[in-house]
N, C-alpha and C positions, 0 to 999 in steps of 0.2 A: 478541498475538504481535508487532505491531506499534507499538509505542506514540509513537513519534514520526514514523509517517505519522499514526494517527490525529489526532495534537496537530496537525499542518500543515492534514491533511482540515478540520480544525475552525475555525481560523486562515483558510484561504482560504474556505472556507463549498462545499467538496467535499464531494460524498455519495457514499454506496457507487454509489447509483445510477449517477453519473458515469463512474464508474469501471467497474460495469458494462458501460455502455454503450460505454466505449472498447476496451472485451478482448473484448466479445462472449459475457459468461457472464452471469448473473442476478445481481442484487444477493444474494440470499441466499447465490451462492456467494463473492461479495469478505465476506460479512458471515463465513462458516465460517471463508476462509481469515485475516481480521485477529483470530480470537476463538478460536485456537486449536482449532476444531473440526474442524480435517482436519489430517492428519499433516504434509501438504506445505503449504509458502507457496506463494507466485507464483514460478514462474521467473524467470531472470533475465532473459529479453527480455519478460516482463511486466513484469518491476519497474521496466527501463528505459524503457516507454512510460511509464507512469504519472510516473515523473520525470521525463521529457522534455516530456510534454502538463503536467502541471498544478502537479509544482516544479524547473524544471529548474537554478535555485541551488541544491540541496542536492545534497551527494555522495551518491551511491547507497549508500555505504554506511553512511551518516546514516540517513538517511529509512526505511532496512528495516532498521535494529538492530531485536532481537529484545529488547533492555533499552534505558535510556538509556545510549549512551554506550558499546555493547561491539557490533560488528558481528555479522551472521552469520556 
């Protein structure tokens, strides 16, 4: 769903777990909502922690394309 938070997760050496842990949900549920298994992504003041704590260079609306290169 995600494909270029993942590429950056991967790049800084971010794990779901991380991320988890800053939102307060389970790794399994960062792993549903980046793998298309839930209907809904992160909102948006989720999506703004995560690029605020771990890339806060990329434009939010970068970092949560749903393709490379086409925003939500």
């Amino acid at each position: 769903m995600y494909p270029n938070l993942k590429a950056e997760m991967i790049r800084y050496g971010i794990k779901a777990k991380d991320i988890a842990a800053l939102l307060g949900v389970t790794p399994a549920m960062v792993y549903s909502k980046m793998s298309c298994r839930t209907k809904v992504g992160f909102s948006l003041d989720k999506a703004i922690k995560i690029r605020d704590t771990y890339f806060p260079a990329i434009r939010l609306e970068d970092l949560f394309a749903n393709k490379t290169n086409h925003a939500i």
